[in-house]
C-alpha positions in Angstrom: 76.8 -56.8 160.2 75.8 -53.2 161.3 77.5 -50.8 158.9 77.8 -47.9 161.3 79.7 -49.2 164.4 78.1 -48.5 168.3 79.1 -45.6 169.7 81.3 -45.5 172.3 79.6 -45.7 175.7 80.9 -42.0 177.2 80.5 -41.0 181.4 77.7 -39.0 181.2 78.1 -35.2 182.6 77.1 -34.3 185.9 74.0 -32.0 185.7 72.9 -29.5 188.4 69.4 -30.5 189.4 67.6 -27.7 187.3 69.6 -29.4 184.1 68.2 -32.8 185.0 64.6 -31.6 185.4 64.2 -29.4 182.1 65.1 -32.2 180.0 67.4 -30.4 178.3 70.4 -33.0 178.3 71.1 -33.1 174.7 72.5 -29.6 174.9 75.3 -30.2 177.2 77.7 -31.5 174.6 77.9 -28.3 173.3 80.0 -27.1 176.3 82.8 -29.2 174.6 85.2 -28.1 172.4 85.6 -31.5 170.2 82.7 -32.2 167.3 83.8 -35.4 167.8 82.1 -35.2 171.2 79.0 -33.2 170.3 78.2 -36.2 167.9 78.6 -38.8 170.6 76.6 -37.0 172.5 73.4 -37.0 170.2 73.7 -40.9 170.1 74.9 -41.1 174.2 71.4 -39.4 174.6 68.8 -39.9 172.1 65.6 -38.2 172.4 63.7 -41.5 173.4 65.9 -41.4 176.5 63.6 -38.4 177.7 60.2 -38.7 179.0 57.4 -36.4 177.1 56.2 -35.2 180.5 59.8 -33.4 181.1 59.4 -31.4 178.0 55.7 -30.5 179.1 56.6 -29.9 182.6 59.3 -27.5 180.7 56.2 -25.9 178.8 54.5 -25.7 181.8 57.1 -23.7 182.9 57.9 -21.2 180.8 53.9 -20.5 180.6 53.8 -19.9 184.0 56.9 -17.2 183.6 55.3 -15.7 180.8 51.7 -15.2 182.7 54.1 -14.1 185.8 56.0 -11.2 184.0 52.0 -9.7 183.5 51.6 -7.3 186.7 48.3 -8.5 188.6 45.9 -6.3 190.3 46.8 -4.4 193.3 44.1 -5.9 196.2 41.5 -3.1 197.2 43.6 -3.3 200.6 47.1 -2.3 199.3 47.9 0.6 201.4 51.2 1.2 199.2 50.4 2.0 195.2 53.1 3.3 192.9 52.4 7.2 193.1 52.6 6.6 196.9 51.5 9.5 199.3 50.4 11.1 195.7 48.0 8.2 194.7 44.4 9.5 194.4 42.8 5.8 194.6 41.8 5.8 191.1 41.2 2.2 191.2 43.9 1.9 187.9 46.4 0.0 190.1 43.4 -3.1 191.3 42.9 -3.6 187.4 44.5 -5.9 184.9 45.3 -2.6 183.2 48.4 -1.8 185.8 50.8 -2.2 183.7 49.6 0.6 181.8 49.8 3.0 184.9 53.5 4.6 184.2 52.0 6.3 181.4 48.5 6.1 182.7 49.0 8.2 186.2 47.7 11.4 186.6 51.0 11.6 189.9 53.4 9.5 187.6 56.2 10.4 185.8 55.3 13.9 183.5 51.7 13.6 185.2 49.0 15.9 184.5 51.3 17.5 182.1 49.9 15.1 179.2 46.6 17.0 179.6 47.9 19.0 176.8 48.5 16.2 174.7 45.5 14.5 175.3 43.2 17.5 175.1 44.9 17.0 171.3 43.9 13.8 170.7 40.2 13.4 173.0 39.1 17.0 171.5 40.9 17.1 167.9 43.1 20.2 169.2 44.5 21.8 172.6 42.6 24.8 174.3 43.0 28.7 172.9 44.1 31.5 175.1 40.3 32.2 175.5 39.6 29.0 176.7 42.2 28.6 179.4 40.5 28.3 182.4 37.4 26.1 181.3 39.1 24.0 178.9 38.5 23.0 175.4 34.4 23.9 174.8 33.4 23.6 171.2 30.2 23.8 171.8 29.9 26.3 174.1 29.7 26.8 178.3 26.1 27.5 179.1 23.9 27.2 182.2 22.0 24.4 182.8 19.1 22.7 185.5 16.7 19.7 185.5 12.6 20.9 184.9 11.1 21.1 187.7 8.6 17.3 186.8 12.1 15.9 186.3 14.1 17.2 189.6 15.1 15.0 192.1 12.6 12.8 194.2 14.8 11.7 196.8 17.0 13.1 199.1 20.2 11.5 197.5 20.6 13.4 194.5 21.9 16.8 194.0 20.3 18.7 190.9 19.8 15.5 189.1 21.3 17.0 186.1 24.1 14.0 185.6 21.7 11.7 186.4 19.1 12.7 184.1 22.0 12.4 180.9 22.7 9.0 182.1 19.5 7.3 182.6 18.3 9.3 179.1 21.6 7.6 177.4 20.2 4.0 178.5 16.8 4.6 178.2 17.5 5.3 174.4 19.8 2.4 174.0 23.3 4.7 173.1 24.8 3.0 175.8 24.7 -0.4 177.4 25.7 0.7 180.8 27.1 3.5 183.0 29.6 3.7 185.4 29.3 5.5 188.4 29.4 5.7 191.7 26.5 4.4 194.5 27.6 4.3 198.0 28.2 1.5 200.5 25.3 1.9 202.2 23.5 1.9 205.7 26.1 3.5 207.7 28.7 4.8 205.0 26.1 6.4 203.1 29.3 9.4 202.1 31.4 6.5 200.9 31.8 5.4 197.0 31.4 2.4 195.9 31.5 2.7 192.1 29.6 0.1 189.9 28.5 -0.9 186.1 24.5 0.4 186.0 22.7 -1.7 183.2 19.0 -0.2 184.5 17.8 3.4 185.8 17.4 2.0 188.9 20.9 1.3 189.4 21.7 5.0 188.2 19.0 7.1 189.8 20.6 4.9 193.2 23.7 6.2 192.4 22.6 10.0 192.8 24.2 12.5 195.2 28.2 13.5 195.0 30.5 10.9 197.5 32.9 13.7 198.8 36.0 11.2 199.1 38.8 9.6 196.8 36.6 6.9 194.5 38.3 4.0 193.0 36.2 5.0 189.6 38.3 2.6 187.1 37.8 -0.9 189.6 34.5 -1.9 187.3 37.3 -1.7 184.7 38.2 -5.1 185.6 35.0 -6.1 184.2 34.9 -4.7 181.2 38.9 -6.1 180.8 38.3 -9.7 181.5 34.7 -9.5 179.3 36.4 -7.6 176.3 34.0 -7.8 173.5 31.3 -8.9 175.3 27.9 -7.1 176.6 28.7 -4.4 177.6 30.2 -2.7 174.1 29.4 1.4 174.7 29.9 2.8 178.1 29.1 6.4 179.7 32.0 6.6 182.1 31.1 9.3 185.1 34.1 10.6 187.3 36.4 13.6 187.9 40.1 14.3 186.4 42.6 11.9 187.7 40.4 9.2 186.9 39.1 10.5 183.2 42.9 11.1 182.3 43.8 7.5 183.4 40.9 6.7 181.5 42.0 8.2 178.4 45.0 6.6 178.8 43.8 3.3 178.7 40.5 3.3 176.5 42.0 1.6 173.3 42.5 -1.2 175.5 38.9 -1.8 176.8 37.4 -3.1 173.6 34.7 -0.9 173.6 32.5 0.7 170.2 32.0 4.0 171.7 32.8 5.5 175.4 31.3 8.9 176.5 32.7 10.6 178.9 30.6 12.9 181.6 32.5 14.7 184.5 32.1 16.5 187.2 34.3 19.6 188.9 36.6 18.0 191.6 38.9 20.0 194.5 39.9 18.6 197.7 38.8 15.3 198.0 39.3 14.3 201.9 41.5 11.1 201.6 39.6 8.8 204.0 35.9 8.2 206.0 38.0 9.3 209.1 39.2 12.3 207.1 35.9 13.1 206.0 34.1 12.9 209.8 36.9 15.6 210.9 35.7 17.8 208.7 32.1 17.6 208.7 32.9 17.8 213.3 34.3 21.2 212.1 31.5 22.5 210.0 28.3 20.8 211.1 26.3 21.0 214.0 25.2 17.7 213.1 27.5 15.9 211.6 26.5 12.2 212.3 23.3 13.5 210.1 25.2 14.7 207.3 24.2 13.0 203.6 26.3 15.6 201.7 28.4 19.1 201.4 29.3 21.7 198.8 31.3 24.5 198.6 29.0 26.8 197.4 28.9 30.8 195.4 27.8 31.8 198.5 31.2 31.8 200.1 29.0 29.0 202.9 29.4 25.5 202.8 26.3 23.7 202.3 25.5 20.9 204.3 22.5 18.4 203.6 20.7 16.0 206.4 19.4 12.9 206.2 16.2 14.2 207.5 15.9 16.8 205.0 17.6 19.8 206.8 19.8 21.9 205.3 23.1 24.2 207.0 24.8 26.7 205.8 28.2 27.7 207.0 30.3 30.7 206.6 33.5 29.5 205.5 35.1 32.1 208.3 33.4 30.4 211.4 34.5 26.2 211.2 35.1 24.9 214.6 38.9 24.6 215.1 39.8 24.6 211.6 43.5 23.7 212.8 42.1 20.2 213.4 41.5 19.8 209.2 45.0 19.9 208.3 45.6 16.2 206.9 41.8 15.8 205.6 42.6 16.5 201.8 44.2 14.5 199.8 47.6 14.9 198.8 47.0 14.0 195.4 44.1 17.0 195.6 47.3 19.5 196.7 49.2 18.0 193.3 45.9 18.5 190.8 45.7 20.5 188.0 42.5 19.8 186.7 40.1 21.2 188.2 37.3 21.8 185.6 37.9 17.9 184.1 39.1 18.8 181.0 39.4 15.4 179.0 35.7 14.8 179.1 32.9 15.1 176.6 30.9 16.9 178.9 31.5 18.7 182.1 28.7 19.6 184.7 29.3 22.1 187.9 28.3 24.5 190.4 31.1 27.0 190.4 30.4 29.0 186.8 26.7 29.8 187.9 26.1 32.5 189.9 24.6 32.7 193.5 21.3 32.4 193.2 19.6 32.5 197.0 18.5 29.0 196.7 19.1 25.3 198.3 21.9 23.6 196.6 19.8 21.1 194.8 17.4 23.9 193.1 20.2 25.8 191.9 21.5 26.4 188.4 24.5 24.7 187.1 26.8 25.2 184.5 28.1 22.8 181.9 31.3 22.5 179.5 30.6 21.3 176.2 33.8 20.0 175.4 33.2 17.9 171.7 30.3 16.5 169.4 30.2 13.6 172.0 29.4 16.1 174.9 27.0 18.1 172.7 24.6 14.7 171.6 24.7 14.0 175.4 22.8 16.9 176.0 20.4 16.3 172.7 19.6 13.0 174.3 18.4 14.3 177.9 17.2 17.6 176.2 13.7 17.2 177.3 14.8 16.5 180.8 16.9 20.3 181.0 16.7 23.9 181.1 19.5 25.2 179.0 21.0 29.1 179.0 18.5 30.6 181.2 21.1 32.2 182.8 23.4 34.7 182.3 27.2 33.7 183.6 29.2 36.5 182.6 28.2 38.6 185.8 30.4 41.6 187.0 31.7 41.6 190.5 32.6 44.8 191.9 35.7 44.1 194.0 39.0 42.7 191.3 39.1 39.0 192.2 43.1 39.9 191.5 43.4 41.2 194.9 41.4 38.8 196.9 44.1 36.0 195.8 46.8 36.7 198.3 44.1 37.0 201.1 42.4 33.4 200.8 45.5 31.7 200.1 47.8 31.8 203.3 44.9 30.4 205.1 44.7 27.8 203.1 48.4 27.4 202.6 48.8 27.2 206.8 46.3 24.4 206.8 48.2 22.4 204.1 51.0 22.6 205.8 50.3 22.2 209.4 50.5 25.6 210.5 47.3 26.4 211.2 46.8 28.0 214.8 43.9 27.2 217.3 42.1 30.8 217.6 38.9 32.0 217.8 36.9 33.4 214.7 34.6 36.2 214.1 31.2 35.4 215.2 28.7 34.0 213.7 27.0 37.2 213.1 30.0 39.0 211.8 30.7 35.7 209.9 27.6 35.9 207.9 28.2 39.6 207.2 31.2 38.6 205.8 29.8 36.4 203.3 26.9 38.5 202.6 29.5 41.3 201.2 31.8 39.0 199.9 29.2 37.3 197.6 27.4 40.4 196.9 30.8 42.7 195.7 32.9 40.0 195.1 33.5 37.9 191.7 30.2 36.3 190.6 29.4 33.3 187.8 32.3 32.4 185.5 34.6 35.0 187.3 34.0 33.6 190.6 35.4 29.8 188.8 38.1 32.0 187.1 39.1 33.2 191.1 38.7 29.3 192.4 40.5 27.9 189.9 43.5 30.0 190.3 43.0 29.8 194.1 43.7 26.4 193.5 46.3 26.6 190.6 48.4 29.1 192.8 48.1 26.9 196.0 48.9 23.4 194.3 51.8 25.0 192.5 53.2 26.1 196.1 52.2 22.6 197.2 54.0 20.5 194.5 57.2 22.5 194.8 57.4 21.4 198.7 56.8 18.2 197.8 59.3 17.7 195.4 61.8 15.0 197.2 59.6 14.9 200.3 59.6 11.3 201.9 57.0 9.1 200.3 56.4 11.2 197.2 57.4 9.8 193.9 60.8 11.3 192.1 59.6 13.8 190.2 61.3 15.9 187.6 60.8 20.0 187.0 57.7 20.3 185.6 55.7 17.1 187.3 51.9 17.6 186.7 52.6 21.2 185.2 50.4 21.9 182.2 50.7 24.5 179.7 47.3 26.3 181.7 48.6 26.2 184.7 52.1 27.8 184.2 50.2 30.5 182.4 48.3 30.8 185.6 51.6 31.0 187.6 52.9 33.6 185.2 50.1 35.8 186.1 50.7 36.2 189.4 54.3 35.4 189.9 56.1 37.8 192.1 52.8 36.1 194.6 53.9 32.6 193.5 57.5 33.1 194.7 56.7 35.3 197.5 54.4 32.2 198.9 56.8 29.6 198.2 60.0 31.7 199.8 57.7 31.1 202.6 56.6 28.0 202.3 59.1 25.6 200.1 60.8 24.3 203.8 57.6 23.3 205.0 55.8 19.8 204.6 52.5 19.3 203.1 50.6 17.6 206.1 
């Protein structure tokens, strides 16, 4: 005789499909409001009752929710990315690392106003008053040029300074690879394609500056999926958008030790059509063109394929109208022009003019940290270091030049740029000639850029505040501490150019 009687056989509950499927059935007894019937309900439905393969088709599941709530990688053909007309292609967004990009984002949220913080954290303490152009430089700013049995061999490279460091930090095993940027090749020799170099071969490939938005960070995925594996220390090469997402995200890279080597970086145009518009407007010979640079000379400096060289006066491009929409909008929102979060930073504009071809001419370098200053021990035999003087007088006050470059530049960025005829060519090159003889030289002549370029993005980022396809901004987006100082010296020109300009669009 059984000593606990059979429970009472109860009508089972209707279940919804979803109910039936997770295997969940037990549960439903709870809905009731009689114990009575929530211990019937255990026996009505023992566990037995229910297959193992519901309760791993449940597990199943819920895994698959989990691994869905983890953003995936943008595809390199998104044409929409979360900083939207802002986005400088970073490559962030095509990495598993997007869900970092909030705080990440050089055009998200407060922007490149976390400079200041992370100039606190990369460098051990912000920049001084004295340093506020060039950044934090522990170490010093100083000139700086490959020997002459170490320049350049092919046609690629610039001065072969950045690509000296890098090939001298694998060659002595303090890094196991470098990422920079090759281009794609035959055809699209101007356009990046950045990569993991584990050989000088793959660096000394990678020479010569891609004037175009870069996805630096895509070879990121890489290093995120490998975590731990062979590639432990990296030398990471790229400009500021991309260094400062970099910073953002390097704890989660897995790496022993990451150096950091930059470049200077202004007005990137946004794509290879982009790109040919300009080079129709300065070149003669544009389908031959491996490379430009703004150069001290007040020309721009165009390099052939076959070895030629050009140099244009900046007064005499071919309808210059027809350039408004090349740059970048991200480039009209940047703040960081002398790539402040890196160890090292390597440039043209702190040198002064020195009557030669772009790739014989001195640089100048920022040497930011300890980091940035054993870079330069390690390729020391390769480079020429403070042969130069930089602090060079100009005679004519770079103060009043301001107001004269920047309307041009301000039409162009916002469409309202006229079709006219410039000086000629003769008058042109006069122009220059004065300009680069009276006018700021060496460190001054960076001071004047980089406030031509503080002024003008300021103006910019105002007008684009609430403009369709930016993102929502608040009052000091991409504002730091540098470059309101910058604005405060020459604010009654600030607000005179934005009375003129905050209806306009940025093209």
């Amino acid at each position: 005789m059984d000593l606990i009687p059979p429970a009472p056989v109860l009508a089972r509950p209707a279940l919804s499909r979803l109910e039936r499927r997770s295997g969940r059935r037990r549960l439903l007894a709870m809905r009731s409001r009689s114990g009575a019937a929530l211990c019937f309900a255990f026996a009505a439905f023992p566990a037995a009752a229910f297959p193992r393969r519901a309760g791993r088709r449940f597990g199943r599941a819920r895994g698959a929710a989990l691994r869905a709530k983890k953003p995936a990688p943008m595809p390199e053909t998104q044409r929409v990315y979360p900083a939207k007309d802002l986005c400088s292609r970073c490559g962030l967004c095509n990495t598993s690392l997007i869900s970092k990009v909030q705080s990440a984002c050089a055009f998200l949220g407060h922007g490149m106003l976390r400079i200041d913080s992370l100039e606190s954290r990369v460098h051990g303490r912000q920049r001084t008053e004295e340093e506020l152009y060039f950044g934090v430089a522990q170490h010093g700013i100083h000139s700086i040029r490959t020997k002459p049995q170490h320049a350049p061999k092919t046609r690629t490279a610039w001065t072969g300074v950045v690509t000296a460091i890098a090939c001298e930090m694998l060659r002595s095993n303090k890094v196991d690879a470098v990422l920079c940027v090759a281009s794609k090749g035959d055809g699209a020799q101007l356009e990046p394609k950045p990569i993991l170099a584990r050989t000088e071969a793959e660096v000394l490939s990678s020479g010569g500056v891609k004037p175009m938005l870069s996805p630096n960070l895509l070879p990121l995925e890489e290093l995120w999926q490998v975590r731990g594996g062979e590639i432990r220390r990296l030398l990471f090469i790229g400009v500021g958008c991309q260094v400062q997402a970099l910073r953002a995200v390097e704890e989660d890279l897995g790496l022993e030790e990451l150096y950091v080597l930059g470049t200077n970086c202004v007005d990137n145009p946004r794509s290879p059509e982009a790109l040919q518009r300009f080079l129709k407007s300065a070149s003669e010979f544009p389908d031959t063109a491996a490379g430009f640079e703004f150069m001290q000379d007040n020309r721009i400096h165009v390099k052939h394929s076959d070895g030629r060289y050009e140099r244009i006066p900046v007064f005499s491009l071919k309808d210059p109208q027809m350039c408004t929409g090349v740059i970048a909008k991200s480039c009209y929102a940047c703040f960081d022009y002398v790539n402040a979060l890196t160890d090292l930073t390597v440039g043209y504009m702190g040198a002064p003019w020195e009557g030669k071809e772009m790739t014989q001419h001195s640089q100048y370098c920022v040497v930011r940290n300890a980091k940035g200053q054993e870079m330069l021990e390690i390729a020391k035999d390769r480079l020429r270091m403070g042969e130069v003087d930089l602090e060079v007088p100009g005679r004519v006050d770079r103060f009043g030049l301001l107001p004269q470059v920047l309307k041009p530049e301000l039409d162009l960025a916002f469409g309202r740029r006229k079709a006219s005829v410039g000086p000629p060519r003769w008058l042109a090159e006069l122009l220059c000639e004065l300009l680069t003889r009276l006018g700021p030289q060496g460190l001054d002549f960076a001071r004047a850029s980089i406030e031509r370029a503080t002024v003008r993005n300021l103006v910019c980022l105002e007008a684009m505040r609430g403009q369709k396809g930016s993102p929502r901004t608040s009052a000091e987006l991409g504002v730091p501490r540098h470059a309101a100082r910058i604005r405060e010296k020459y604010q009654d020109l600030y607000e005179e150019l934005l009375a003129a300009y905050s209806d306009g669009t940025v093209q």
